[in-house]
C-alpha positions in Angstrom: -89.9 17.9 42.4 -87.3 15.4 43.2 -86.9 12.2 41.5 -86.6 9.2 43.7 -85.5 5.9 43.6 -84.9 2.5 45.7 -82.5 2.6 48.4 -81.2 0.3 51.2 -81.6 2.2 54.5 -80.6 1.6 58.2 -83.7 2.4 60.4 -82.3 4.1 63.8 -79.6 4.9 61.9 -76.9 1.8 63.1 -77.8 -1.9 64.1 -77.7 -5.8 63.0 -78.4 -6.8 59.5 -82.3 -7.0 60.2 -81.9 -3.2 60.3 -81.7 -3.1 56.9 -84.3 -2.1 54.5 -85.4 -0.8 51.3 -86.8 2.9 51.0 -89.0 3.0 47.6 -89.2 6.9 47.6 -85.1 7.6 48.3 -84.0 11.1 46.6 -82.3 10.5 43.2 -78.7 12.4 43.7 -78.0 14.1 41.0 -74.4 14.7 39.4 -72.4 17.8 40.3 -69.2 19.7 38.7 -66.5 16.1 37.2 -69.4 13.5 38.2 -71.4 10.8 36.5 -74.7 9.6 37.6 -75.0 5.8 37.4 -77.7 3.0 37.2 -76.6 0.2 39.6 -76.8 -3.0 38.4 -74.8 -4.3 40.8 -72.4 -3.3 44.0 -70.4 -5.4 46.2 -70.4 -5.7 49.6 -67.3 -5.0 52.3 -66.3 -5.6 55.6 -66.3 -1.8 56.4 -70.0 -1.7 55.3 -71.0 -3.8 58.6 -68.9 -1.8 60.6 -70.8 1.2 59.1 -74.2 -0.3 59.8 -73.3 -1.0 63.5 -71.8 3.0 63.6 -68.2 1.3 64.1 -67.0 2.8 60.7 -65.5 6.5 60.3 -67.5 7.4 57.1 -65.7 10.4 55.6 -67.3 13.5 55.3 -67.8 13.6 52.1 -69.9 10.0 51.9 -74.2 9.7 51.8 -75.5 7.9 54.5 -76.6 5.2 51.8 -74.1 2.1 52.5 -71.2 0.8 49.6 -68.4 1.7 48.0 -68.0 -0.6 44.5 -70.7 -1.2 41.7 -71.3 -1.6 38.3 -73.7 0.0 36.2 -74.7 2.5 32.9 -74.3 6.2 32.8 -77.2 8.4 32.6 -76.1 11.4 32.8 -73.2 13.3 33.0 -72.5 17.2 35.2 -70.2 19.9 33.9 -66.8 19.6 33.4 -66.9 15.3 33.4 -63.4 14.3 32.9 -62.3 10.7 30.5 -64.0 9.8 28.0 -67.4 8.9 29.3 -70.9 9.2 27.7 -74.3 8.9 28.5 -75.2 4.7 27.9 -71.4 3.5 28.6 -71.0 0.7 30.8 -68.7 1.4 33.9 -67.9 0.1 37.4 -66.0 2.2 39.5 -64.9 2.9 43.7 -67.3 5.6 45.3 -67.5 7.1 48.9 -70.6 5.9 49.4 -74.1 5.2 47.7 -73.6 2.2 46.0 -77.0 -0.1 47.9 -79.3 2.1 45.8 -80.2 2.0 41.9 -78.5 5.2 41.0 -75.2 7.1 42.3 -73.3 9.6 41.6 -69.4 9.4 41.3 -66.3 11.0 39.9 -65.9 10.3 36.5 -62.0 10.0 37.9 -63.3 6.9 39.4 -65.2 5.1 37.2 -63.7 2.3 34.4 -65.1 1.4 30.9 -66.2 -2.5 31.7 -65.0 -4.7 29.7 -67.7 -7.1 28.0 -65.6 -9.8 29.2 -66.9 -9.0 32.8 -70.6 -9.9 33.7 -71.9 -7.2 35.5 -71.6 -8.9 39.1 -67.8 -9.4 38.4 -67.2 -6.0 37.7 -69.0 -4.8 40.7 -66.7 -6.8 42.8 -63.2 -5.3 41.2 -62.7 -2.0 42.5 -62.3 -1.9 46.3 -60.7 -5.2 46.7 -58.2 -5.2 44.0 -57.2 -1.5 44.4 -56.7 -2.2 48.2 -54.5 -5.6 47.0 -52.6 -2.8 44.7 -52.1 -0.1 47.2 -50.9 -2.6 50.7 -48.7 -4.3 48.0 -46.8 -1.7 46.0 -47.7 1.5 47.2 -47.3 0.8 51.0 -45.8 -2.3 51.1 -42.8 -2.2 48.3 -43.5 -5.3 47.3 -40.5 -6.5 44.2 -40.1 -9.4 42.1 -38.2 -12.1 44.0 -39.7 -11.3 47.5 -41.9 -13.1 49.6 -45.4 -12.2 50.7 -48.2 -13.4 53.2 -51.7 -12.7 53.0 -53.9 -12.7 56.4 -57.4 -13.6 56.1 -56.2 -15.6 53.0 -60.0 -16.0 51.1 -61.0 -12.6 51.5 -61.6 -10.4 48.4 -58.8 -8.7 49.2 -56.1 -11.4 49.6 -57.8 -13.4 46.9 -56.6 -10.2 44.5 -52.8 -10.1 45.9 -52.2 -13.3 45.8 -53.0 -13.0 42.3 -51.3 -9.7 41.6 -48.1 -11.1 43.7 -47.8 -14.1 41.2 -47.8 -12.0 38.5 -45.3 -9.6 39.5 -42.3 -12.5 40.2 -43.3 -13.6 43.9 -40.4 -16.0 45.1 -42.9 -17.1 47.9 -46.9 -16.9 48.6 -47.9 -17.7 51.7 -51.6 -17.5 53.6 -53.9 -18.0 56.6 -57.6 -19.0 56.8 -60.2 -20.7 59.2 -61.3 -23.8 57.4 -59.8 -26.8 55.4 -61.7 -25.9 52.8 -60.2 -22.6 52.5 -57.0 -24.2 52.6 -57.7 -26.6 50.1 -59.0 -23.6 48.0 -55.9 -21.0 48.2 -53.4 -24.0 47.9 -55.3 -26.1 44.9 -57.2 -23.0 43.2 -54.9 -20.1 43.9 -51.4 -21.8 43.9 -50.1 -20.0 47.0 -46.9 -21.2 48.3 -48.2 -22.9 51.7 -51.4 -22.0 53.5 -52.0 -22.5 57.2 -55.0 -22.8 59.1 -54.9 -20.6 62.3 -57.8 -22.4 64.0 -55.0 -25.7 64.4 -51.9 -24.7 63.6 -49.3 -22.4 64.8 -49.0 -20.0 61.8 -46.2 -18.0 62.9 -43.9 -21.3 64.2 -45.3 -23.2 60.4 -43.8 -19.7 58.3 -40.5 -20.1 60.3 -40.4 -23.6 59.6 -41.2 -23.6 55.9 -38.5 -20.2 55.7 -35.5 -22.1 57.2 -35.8 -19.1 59.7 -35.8 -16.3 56.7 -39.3 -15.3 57.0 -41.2 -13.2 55.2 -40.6 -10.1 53.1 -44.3 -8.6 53.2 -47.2 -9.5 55.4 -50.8 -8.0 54.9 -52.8 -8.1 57.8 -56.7 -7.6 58.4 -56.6 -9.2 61.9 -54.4 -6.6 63.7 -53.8 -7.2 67.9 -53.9 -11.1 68.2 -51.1 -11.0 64.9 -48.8 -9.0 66.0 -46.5 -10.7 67.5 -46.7 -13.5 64.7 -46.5 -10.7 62.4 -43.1 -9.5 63.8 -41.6 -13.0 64.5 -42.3 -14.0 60.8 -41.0 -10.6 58.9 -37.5 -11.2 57.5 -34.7 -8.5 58.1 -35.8 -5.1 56.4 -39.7 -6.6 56.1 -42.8 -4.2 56.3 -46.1 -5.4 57.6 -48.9 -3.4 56.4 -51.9 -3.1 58.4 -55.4 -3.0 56.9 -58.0 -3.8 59.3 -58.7 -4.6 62.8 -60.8 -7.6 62.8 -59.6 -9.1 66.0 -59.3 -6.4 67.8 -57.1 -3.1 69.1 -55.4 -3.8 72.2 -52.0 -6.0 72.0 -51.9 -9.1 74.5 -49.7 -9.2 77.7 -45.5 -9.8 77.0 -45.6 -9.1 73.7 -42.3 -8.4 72.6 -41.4 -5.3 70.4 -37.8 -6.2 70.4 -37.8 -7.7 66.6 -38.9 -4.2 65.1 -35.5 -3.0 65.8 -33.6 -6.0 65.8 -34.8 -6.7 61.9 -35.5 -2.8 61.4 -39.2 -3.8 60.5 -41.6 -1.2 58.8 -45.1 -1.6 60.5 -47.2 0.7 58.4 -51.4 1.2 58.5 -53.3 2.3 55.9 -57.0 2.7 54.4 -58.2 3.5 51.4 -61.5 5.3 52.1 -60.3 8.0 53.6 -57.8 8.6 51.3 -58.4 12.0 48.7 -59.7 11.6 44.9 -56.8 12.4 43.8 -54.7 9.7 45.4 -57.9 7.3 44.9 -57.5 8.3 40.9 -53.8 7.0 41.1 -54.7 3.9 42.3 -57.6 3.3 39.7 -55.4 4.2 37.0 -53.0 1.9 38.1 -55.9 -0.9 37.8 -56.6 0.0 34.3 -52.9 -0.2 33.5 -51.9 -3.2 35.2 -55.2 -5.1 35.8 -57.9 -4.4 33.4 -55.8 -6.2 30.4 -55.5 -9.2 32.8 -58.9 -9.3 33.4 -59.3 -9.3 29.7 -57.1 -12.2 28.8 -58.3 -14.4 31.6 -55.0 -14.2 33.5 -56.8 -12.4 36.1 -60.2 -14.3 37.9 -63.1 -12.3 40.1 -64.2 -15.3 42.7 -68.0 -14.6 43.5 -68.8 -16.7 46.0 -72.9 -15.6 46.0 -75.4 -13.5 44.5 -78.3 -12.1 46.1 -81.2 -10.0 44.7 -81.2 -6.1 45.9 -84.0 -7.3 47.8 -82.3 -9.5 49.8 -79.9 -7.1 51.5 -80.2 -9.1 55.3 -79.4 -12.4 54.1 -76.3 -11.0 51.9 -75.0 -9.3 55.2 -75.8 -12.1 57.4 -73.6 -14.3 55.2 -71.2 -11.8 55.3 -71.0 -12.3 58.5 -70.3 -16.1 59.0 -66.8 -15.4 57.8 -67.2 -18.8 55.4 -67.1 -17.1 52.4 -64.2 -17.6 49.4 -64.6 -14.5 47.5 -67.1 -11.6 46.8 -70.9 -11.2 47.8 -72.4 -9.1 44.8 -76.2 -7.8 45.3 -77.9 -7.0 41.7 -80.8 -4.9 41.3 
């Protein structure tokens, strides 16, 4: 007979957060060939997870139907052939395909990280997607080098809140940002030390960057926001800049007159990319690139995870319902 456990579930398959719900008597998966089973005690929540709860999300094959991507937890058990140095009772956190609302999963040992005891259990659970996105759009796809100049879209996010920080480190000459609020102005300027944040609500982003530049622009822009950007995006990139796109937020079809001209007049790279979709063993590159380059930082305090709230597993609607205001500064970690 099966073992079961608690999982969060989407009854009729896709809808709003009130759609969610806990199933008591959810199969236990169990580990296969190079995979760890896990005790959750914590997983953080992601944009892509509402799109995958309204059926707006491409889920890759390979992915359960149980919702997130990034937790923390203990090993319980290990299947043939489990790569690393992982044992039954470690404490991990790691980037899945999927699973991650429910008290166990089951992962590539490739994937999962010894936790630090330096990191509580909900600040682990909000590392791995959002700072091994931040690593991929800035050096993998985006080139980013010491000296250079960077801008981060959607500036409080998890994501930007994790290249803004990896920028610093690695010799920015410039930081810039957007957000909605003053208060997430006040935060990325004051808390984060970017260069010069702007608030798109009542300012003219694109016409503040120029201004600030003297007319340079910028080396590297990450964007979440997509069609209503792009013609910011292209006015702002300096000659020989790359824009990497990472989401879609505002939407996929460009406005009227905009004007392609400045891709070949600055020979601008315009590059998307996901990370979900991506294979294990490009994932594995990436996450050993975060135990490299990160996981010290992390351990000497240069390195900060912002959790901006906790919710119990039990209160799965509220957490994605706040997710949803677009107020928050940081992660939303769920413990269980």
């Amino acid at each position: 007979m099966s073992l079961t456990m608690r999982a969060v579930v989407i009854k009729g398959g896709k809808g709003p957060a009130t759609a969610l719900s806990i199933d008591d008597k959810a199969e236990q998966p169990t580990p296969a060939l190079g995979q760890a089973l896990v005790k959750v005690k914590a997983f953080g929540l992601n944009r892509m997870d509402l799109l995958q709860r309204e059926g707006l999300y491409p889920v890759p094959p390979q992915a359960p139907a149980t919702l997130g991507v990034e937790f923390s937890g203990v090993v319980e058990k290990l299947g043939e052939n489990a790569s690393g140095d992982f044992k039954i009772g470690d404490e991990v956190f790691g980037l899945a395909y999927g699973g991650a609302y429910a008290e166990y999963i089951v992962v590539s040992t490739k994937m999962l990280i010894h936790k630090p005891a330096v990191l509580s259990w909900e600040e682990a659970a909000g590392v791995p997607e959002t700072w091994i996105t931040a690593s991929q759009a800035l050096f993998l796809i985006g080139d980013f080098q010491a000296g250079q100049s960077v801008l981060w879209h959607a500036g409080a996010s998890s994501v930007s809140i994790s290249g803004i920080q990896l920028a610093k480190i690695a010799g920015a000459k410039a930081i810039y940002a957007t957000a909605g609020s003053q208060e997430k102005i006040d935060f990325l300027e004051k808390e984060l030390g970017v260069t010069a944040a702007f608030n798109y609500k009542t300012q003219d982003w694109a016409a503040e960057i120029q201004k600030v530049t003297g007319g340079e622009g910028v080396n590297l822009t990450v964007d979440f926001v997509g069609a209503p950007y792009f013609q910011g995006d292209l006015n702002v990139a300096a000659r020989d800049g790359r824009v990497v796109l990472l989401g879609l937020m505002g939407g996929t079809t460009l406005p009227d007159g905009v004007n392609i001209a400045p891709l070949l007049a600055k020979r601008i790279r315009f590059e998307g990319s996901t990370l979900r979709s991506r294979d294990e063993v490009y994932q594995g590159k990436l996450r050993d690139t975060l135990v490299s380059h990160a996981l010290p930082k992390f351990i000497d305090g240069t390195f900060k995870v912002f959790v901006e709230k906790v919710f119990p597993f039990e209160d799965i609607v509220q957490a994605h319902q706040l997710m949803e205001t677009n107020t928050t500064k940081g992660k939303i970690i769920c413990v269980i």
